[in-house]
N, C-alpha and C positions, 0 to 999 in steps of 0.2 A: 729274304735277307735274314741273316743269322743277329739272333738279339745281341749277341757282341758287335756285331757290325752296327747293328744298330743304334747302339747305346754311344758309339762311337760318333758315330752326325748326332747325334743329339745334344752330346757332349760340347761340339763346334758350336753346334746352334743357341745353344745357352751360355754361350760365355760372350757370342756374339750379341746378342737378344739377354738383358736384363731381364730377371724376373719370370722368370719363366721356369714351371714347376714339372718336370718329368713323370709322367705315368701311362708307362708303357709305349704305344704310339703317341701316344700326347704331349706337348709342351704346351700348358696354360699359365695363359699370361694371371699374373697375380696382380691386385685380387681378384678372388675369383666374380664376385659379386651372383646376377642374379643368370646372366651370363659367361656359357665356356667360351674363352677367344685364345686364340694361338695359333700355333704349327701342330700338324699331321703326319705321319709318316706311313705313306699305303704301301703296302706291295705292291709290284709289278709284274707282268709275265715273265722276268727277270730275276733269278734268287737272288743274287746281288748288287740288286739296285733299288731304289723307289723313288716313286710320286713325294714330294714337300708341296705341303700345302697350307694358307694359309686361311684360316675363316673362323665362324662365328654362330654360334649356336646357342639361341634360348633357352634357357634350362627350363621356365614354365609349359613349354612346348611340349608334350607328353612323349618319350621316346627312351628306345633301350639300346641306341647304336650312336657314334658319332655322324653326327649331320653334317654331310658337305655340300650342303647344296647351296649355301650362302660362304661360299669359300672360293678360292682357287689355287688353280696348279703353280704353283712357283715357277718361273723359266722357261715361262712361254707356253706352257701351258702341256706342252709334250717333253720335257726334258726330263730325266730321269738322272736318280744320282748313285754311287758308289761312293764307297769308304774314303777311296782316293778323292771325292771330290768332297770332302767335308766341310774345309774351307769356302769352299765357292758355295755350298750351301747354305750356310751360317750367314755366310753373304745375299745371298738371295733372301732368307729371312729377316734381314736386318734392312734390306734397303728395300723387298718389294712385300716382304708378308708385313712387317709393323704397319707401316701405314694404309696396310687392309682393315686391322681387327683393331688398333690401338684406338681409336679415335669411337670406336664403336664400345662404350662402356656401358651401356643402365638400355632400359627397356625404351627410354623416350628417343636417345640417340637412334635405337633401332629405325624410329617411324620420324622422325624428325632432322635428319643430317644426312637423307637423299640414297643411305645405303640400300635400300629397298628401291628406287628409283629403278624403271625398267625391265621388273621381274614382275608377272605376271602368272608362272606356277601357281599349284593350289600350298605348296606350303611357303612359299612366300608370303602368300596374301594370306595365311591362318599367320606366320610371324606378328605381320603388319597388325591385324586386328586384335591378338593376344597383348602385341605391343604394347597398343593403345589403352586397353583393359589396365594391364598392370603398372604405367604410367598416370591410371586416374582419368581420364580421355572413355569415360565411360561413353555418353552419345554416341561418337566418332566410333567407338569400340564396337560396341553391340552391330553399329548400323554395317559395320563391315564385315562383323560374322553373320548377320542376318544374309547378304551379298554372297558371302562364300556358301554359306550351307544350300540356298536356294540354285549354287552355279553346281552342287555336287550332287546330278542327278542319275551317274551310275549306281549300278549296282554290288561294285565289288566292296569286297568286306573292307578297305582303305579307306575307303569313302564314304564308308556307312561311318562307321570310326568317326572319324573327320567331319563330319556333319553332325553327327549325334553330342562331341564336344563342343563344336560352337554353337548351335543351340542353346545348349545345356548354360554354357558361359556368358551366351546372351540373355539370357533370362535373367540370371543372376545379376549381370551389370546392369540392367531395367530394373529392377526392385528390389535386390540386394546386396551394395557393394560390397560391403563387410563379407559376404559368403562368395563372394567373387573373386576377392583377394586370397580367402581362403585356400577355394579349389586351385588356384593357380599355386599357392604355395604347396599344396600337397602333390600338385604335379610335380613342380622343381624339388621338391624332398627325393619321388619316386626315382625322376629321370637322375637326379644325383646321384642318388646307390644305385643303380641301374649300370651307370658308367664309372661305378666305383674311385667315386671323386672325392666323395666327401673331406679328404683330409687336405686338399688344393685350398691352400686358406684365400 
């Protein structure tokens, strides 16, 4: 889809949807806090149309791309939109994307208000335990990156990653929370410039 097209649902979607701060493919809901939440706009096989999506991504999560993997397709999940359907877009994000990511605001919500309920993935269950870490839920924390690192016994380089940080993070929330909180901050700095957010207040 052509970024004038684009800029056009986007347009709909925030006039529909308060608060919500345009960059690029992104509308994040403001504030920003410690988590991105909003709307998506993916392409399609389709140059004039896309994927609305609504979801929610941890910024202390360590990553250099938007995460959809705690999100969904707006419209049933296959319905794709064009210019002409801007309206019914807007609409879509107002009556089924908010009440996906609105209610999802701070790191405890993440692990405490059941959004996590049923997802079993390895990057759910890194959300879930980073959650807990950066909510103060140290015990709970550690014990469940201790649970992921030991279930991540491939070999590809995603998983070395992926266990070498929670590790890393579990030790720290065992003897040092202050450098706990730390490294999770300096992930959320990373992953922030990374998806060139910074200015999403």
């Amino acid at each position: 889809m052509k970024p004038a097209e684009r800029k056009r649902i986007a347009r709909a979607i925030r006039s529909a949807v308060p608060g919500l701060r345009e960059k690029g493919r992104i509308l994040a809901a403001t504030p920003r806090g410690r988590l991105l939440r909003g709307i998506y706009l993916e392409d399609t096989s389709d140059p004039h149309r896309v994927y609305v999506w609504a979801f929610v991504q941890p910024l202390f999560v360590p990553s250099t791309t938007v995460v959809l993997s705690l999100g969904r397709r707006l419209g049933n999940g296959s319905r794709t939109w064009a210019v002409d359907d801007a309206d019914a877009a807007a609409a879509a994000a107002r009556d089924e994307g908010m009440p996906c990511f609105e209610p999802v605001d701070s790191a405890q919500a993440l692990w405490s208000l059941g959004f996590l309920d049923g997802r079993s993935d390895e990057y759910s269950r890194e959300v879930r335990a980073y959650s807990l870490v950066a909510s103060g839920q140290l015990y709970e924390g550690a014990q469940a990156l201790r649970e992921l690192a030991r279930s991540l016994a491939g070999g590809t380089a995603w998983m070395i990653e992926m266990r070498k940080r929670a590790e890393q993070l579990a030790t720290l929330a065992e003897t040092n929370p202050t450098a706990a909180d730390a490294l999770l901050a300096t992930w959320e700095s990373e992953t922030v410039s990374a998806l060139r957010i910074e200015d999403v207040p």
